[in-house]
VEXLO-451908 format. One record per atom (N, C-alpha, C): z, y, x; residue in three letters. Coordinates in steps of 0.2 Angstrom, whole numbers, padded with zeros to 4 digits, always signed. Last residue first. Example, Ala and Ser with C-alpha at 12.3 -4.5 7.8 and 13.67 -1.06 7.14 Angstrom:
% residues 2
+0035-0011+0064Ser;+0036-0005+0068Ser;+0039+0000+0064Ser;+0039-0028+0066Ala;+0039-0022+0062Ala;+0039-0016+0066Ala;
END
This chain:
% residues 213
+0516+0445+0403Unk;+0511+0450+0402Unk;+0506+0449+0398Unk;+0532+0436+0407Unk;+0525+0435+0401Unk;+0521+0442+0401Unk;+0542+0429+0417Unk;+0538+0434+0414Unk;+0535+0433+0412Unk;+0549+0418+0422Unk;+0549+0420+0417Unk;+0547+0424+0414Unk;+0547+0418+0434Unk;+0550+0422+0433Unk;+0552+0421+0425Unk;+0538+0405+0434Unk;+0545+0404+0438Unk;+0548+0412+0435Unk;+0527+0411+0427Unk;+0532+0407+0427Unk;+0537+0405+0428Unk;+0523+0420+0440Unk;+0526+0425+0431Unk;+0529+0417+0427Unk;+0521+0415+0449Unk;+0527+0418+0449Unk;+0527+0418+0444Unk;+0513+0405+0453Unk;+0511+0404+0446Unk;+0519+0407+0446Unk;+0506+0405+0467Unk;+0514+0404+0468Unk;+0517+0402+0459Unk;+0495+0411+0467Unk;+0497+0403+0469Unk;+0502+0400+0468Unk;+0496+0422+0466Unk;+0494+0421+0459Unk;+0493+0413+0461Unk;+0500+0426+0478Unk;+0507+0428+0474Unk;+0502+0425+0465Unk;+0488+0426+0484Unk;+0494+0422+0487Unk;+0499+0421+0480Unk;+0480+0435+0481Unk;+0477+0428+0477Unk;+0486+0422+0480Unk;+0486+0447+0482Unk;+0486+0448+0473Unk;+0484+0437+0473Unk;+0487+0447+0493Unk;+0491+0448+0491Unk;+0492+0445+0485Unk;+0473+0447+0497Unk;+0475+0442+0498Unk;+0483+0439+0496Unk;+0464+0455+0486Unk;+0466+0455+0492Unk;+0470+0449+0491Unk;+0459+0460+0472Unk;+0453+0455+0475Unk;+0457+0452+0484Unk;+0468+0467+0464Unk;+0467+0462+0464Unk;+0464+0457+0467Unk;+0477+0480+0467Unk;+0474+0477+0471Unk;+0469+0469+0470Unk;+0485+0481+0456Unk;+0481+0487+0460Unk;+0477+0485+0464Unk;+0492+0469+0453Unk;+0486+0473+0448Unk;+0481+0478+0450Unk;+0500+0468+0465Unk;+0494+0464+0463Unk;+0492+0466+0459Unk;+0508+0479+0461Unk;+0503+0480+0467Unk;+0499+0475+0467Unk;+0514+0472+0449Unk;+0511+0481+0450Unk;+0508+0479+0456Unk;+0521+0461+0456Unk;+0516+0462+0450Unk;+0510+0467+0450Unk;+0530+0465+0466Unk;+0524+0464+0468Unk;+0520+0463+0461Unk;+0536+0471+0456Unk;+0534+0476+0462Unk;+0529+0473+0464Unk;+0545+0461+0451Unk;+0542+0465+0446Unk;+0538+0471+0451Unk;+0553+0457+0463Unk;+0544+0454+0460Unk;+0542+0457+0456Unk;+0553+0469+0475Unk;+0555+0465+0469Unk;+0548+0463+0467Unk;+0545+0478+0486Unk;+0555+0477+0486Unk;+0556+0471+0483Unk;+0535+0485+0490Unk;+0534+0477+0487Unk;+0542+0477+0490Unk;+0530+0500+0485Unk;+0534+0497+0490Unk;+0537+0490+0485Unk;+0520+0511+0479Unk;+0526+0508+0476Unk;+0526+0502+0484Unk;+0516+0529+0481Unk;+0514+0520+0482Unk;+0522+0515+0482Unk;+0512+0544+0478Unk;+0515+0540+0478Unk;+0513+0535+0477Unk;+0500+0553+0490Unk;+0501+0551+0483Unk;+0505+0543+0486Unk;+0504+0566+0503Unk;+0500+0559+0500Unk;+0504+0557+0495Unk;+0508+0583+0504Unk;+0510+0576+0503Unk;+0503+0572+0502Unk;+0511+0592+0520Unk;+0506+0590+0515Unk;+0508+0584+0514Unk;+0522+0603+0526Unk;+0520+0594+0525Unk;+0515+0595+0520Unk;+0525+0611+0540Unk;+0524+0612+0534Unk;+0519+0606+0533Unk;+0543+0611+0548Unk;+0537+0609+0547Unk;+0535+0611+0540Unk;+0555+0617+0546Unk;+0551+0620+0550Unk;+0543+0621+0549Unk;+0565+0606+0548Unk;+0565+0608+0554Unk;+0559+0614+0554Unk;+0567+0606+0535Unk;+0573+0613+0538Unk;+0571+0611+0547Unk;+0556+0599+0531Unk;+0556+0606+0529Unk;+0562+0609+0533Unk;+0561+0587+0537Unk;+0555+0589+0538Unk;+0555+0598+0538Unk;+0571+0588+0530Unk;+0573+0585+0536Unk;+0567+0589+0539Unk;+0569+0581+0517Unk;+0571+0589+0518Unk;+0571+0590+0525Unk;+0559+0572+0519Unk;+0557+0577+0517Unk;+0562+0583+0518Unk;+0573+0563+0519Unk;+0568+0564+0524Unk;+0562+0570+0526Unk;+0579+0563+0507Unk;+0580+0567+0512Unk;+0579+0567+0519Unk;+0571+0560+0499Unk;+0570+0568+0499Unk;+0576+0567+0505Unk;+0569+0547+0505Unk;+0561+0549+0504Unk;+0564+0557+0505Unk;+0583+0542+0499Unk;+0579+0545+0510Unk;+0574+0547+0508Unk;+0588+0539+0487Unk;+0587+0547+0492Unk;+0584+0546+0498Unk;+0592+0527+0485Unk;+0587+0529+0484Unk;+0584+0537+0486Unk;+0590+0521+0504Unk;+0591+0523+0499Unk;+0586+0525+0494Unk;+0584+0516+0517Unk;+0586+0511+0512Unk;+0587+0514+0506Unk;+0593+0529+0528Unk;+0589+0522+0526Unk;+0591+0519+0519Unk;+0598+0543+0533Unk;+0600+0537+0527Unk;+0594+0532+0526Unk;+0592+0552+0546Unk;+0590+0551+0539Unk;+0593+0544+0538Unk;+0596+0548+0562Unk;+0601+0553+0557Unk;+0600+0552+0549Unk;+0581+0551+0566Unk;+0585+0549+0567Unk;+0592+0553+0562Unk;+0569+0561+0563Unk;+0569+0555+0557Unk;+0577+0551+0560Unk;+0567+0570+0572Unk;+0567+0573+0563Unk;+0566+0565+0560Unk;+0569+0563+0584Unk;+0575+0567+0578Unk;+0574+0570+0572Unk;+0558+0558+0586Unk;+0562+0554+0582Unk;+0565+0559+0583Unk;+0541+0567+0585Unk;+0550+0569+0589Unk;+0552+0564+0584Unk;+0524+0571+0586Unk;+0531+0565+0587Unk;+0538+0568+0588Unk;+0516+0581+0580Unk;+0520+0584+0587Unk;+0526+0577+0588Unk;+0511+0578+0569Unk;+0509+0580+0572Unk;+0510+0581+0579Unk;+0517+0564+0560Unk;+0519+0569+0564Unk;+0514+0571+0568Unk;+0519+0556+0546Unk;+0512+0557+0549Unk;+0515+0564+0553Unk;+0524+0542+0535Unk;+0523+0550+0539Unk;+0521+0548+0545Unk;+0524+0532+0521Unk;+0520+0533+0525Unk;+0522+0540+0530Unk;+0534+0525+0511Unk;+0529+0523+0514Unk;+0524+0524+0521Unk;+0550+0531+0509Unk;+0543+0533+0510Unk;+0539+0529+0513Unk;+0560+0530+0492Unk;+0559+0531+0500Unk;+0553+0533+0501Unk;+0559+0528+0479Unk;+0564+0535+0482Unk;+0563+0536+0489Unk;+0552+0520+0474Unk;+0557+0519+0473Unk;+0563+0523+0479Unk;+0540+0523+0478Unk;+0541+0526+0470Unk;+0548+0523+0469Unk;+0536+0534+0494Unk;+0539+0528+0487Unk;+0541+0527+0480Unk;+0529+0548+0498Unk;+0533+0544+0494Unk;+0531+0539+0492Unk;+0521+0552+0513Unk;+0517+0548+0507Unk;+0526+0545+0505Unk;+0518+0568+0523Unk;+0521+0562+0518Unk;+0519+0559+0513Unk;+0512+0574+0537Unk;+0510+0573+0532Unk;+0516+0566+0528Unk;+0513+0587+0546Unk;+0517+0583+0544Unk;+0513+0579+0536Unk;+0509+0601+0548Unk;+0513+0599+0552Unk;+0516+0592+0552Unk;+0496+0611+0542Unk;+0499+0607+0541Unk;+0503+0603+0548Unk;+0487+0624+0545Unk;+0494+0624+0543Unk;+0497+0619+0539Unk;+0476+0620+0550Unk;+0479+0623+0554Unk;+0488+0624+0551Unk;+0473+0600+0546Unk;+0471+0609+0545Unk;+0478+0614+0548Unk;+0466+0590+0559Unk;+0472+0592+0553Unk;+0472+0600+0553Unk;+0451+0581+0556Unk;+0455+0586+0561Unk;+0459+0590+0555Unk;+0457+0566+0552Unk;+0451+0570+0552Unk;+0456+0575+0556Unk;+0466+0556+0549Unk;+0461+0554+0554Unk;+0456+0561+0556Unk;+0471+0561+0538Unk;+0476+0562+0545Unk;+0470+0560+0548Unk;+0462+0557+0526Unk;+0463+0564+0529Unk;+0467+0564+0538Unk;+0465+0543+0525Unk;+0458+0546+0528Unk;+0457+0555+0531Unk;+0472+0538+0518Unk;+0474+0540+0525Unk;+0469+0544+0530Unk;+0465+0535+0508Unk;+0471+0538+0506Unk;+0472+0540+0513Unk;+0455+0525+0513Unk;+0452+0531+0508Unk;+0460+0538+0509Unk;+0460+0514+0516Unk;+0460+0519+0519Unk;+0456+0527+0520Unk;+0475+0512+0505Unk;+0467+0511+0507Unk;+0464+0514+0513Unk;+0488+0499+0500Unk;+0487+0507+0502Unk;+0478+0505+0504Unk;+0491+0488+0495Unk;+0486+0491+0491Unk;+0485+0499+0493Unk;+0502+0485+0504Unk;+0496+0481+0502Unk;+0491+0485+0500Unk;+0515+0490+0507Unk;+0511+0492+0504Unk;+0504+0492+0503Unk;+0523+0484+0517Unk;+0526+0484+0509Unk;+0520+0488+0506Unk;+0522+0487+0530Unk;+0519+0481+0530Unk;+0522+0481+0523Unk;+0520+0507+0533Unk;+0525+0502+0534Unk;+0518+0494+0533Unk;+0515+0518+0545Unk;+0515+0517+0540Unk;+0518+0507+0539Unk;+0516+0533+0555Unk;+0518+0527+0553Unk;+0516+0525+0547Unk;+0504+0543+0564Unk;+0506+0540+0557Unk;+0509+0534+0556Unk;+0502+0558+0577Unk;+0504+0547+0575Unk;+0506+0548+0569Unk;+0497+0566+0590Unk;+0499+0563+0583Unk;+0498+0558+0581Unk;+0502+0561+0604Unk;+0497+0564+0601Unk;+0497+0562+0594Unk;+0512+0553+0611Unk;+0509+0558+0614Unk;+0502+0562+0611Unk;+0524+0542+0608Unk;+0519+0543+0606Unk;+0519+0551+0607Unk;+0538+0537+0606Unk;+0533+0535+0612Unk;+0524+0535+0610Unk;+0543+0544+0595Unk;+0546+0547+0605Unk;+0541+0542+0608Unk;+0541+0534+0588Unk;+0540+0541+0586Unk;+0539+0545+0595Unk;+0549+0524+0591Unk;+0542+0525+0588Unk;+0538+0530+0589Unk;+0562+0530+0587Unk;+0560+0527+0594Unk;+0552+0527+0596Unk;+0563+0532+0575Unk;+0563+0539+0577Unk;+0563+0535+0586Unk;+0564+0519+0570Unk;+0559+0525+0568Unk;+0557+0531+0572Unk;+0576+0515+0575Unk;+0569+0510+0576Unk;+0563+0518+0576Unk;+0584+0522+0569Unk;+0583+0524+0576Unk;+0578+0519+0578Unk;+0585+0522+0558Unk;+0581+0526+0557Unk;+0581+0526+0565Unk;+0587+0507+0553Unk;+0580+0509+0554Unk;+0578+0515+0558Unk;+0597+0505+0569Unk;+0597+0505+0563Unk;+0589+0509+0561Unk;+0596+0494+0582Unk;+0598+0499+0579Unk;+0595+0498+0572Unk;+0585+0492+0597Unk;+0589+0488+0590Unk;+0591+0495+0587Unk;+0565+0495+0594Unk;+0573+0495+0598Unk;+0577+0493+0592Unk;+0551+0482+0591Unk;+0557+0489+0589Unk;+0563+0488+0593Unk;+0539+0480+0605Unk;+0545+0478+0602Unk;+0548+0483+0599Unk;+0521+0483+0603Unk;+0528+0488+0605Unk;+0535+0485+0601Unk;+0506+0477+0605Unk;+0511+0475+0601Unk;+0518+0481+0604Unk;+0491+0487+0601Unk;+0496+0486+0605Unk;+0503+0485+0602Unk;+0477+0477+0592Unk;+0485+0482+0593Unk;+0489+0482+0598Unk;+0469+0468+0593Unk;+0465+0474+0593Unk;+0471+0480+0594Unk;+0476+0457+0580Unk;+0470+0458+0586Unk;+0468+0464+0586Unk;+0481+0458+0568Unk;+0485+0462+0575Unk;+0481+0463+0579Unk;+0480+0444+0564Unk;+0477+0450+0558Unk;+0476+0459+0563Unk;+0489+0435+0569Unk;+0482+0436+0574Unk;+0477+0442+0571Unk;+0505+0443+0571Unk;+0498+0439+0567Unk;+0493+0441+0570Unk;+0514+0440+0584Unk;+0513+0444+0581Unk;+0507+0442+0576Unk;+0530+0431+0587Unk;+0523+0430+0586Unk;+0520+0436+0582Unk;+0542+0438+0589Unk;+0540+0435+0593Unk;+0534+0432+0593Unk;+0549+0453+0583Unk;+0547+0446+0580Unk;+0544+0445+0588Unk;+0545+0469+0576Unk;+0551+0463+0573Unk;+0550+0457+0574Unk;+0535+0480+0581Unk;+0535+0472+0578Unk;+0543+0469+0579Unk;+0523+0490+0578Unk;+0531+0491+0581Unk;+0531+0485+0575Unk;+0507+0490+0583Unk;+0511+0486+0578Unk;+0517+0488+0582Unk;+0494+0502+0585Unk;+0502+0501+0588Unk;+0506+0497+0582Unk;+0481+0509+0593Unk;+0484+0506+0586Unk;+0490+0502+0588Unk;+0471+0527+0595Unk;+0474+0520+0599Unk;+0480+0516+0590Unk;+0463+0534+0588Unk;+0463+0532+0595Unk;+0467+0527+0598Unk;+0457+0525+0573Unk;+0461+0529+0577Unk;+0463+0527+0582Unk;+0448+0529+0559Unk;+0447+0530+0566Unk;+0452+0531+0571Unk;+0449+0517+0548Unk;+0451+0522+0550Unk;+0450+0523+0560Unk;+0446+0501+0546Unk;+0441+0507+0547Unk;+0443+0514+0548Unk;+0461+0494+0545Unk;+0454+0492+0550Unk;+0450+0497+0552Unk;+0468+0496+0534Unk;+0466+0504+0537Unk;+0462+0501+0545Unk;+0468+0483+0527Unk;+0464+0491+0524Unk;+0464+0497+0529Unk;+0470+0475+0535Unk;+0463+0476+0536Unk;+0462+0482+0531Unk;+0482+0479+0538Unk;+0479+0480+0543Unk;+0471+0479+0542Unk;+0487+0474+0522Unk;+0486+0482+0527Unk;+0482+0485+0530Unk;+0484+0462+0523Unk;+0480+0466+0518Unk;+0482+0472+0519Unk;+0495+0456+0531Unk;+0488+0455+0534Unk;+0482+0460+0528Unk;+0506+0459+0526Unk;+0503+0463+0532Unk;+0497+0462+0533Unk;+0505+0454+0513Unk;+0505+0459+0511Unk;+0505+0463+0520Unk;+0504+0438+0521Unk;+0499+0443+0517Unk;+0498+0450+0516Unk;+0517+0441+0522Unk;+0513+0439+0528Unk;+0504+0440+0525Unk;+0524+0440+0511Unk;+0525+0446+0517Unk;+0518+0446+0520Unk;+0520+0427+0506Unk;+0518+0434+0503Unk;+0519+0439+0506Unk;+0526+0418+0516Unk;+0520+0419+0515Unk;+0517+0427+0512Unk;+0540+0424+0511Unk;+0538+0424+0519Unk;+0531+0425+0518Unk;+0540+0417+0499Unk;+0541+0426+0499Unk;+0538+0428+0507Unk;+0540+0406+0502Unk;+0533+0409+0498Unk;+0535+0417+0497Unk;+0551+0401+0508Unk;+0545+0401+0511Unk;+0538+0404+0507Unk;+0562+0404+0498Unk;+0561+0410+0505Unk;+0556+0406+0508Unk;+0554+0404+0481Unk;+0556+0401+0489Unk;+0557+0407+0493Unk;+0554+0420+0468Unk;+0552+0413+0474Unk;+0556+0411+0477Unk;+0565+0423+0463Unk;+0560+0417+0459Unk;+0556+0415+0462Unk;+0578+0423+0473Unk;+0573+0421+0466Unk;+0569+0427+0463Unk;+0569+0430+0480Unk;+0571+0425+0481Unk;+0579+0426+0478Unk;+0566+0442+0485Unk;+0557+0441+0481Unk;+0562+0435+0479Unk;+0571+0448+0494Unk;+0575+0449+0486Unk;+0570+0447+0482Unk;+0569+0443+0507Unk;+0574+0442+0504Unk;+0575+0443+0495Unk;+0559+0448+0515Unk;+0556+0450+0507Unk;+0561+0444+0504Unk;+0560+0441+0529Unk;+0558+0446+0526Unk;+0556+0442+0520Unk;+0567+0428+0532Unk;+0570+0434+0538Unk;+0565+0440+0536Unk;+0569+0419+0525Unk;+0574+0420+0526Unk;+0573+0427+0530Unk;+0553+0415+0537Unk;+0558+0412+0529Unk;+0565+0415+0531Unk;+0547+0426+0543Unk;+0550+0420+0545Unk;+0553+0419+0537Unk;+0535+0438+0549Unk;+0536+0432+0541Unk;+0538+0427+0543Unk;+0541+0449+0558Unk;+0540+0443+0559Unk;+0540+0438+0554Unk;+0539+0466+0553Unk;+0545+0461+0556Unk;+0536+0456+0555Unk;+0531+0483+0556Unk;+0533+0475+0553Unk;+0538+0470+0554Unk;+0524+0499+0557Unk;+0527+0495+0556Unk;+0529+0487+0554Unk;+0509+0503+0563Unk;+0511+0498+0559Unk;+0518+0496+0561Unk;+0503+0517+0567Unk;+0507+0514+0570Unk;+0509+0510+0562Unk;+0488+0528+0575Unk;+0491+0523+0571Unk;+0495+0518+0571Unk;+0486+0542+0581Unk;+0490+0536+0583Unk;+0490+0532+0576Unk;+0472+0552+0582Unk;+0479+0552+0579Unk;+0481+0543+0583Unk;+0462+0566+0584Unk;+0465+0561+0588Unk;+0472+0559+0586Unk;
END
């Protein structure tokens, strides 16, 4: 019995995936946000879980969402967004962000299952030091309140956090987090057939950027 909870904001121009800009638009980094949620929520569509919870940044939530309880994020900084998230949830729950497109639900597939006696905790690192995904057995925002956001350290020291409370984490394989365009490159290659990979090959980025592959 677990919780699924989608983090997001709202794909307003200007208002997510700022650093895709330049060499996109802030309306085609918007769009590509908007994709890279809507190629999430259908990757983990098929995971069993008892209830689904978008913590939403926004005022329209995507129609991608049907099927979610929408939950506004408190204000504050992410880590008390997170660890808010967390306290309103009464049976294990997996956060998992709208930056990682090409997650499956092959890879999340274990939380869904009955969690083996000696894990407490499950983590999926970012490859740019943070964490795409945790998985609390017992929800408490304090083991995530307090953690440095946005670094390149929060991954371990979130992970340490974890550890000095006690808990024992099984990891999940690192996923790169669409921060830059050279990021979204990489996860459109991982992903090629989603909506991600056909949006950002609309956009004929590797031109504007001056890339060449």
């Amino acid at each position: 019995m677990t919780t699924l909870i989608v983090i997001a904001k709202e794909c307003l121009p200007g208002k997510v995936k700022t650093r895709l800009h330049p060499p996109l638009s802030l309306d085609q980094a918007a769009e590509l946000a908007a994709a890279s949620l809507d190629d999430t929520l259908a990757a983990v569509a098929p995971l069993p879980a008892t209830r689904r919870v978008l913590a939403f940044d926004g005022q329209v939530a995507p129609a991608s969402a049907a099927g979610y309880d929408i939950v506004p994020q408190v204000s504050g900084g992410l880590d008390a967004r997170l660890g808010a998230i967390f306290d309103g949830c009464n049976e294990p729950a997996v956060l998992i962000g709208m930056d990682t497109p090409q997650v499956s639900a092959a890879v999340l597939a274990p939380i869904f299952a009955a969690w083996p006696d000696d894990v407490d905790a499950w983590f999926g690192p970012a490859a740019d030091g943070g964490f795409w995904a945790l998985a609390l057995r017992h929800p408490d925002g304090d083991l995530i309140r307090g953690v440095p956001m946005s670094e390149s350290f929060t991954g371990a020291r979130q992970l340490d956090r974890l550890h000095a409370a006690g808990l024992r984490v099984r990891m999940l394989p690192t996923l790169t987090d669409v921060d830059h365009i050279d990021d979204a490159y990489r996860v459109a290659d991982l992903a090629p057939n989603g909506s991600f990979a056909a949006t950002l090959a609309g956009f004929g980025a590797e031109l504007l950027s001056g890339v060449r592959r």
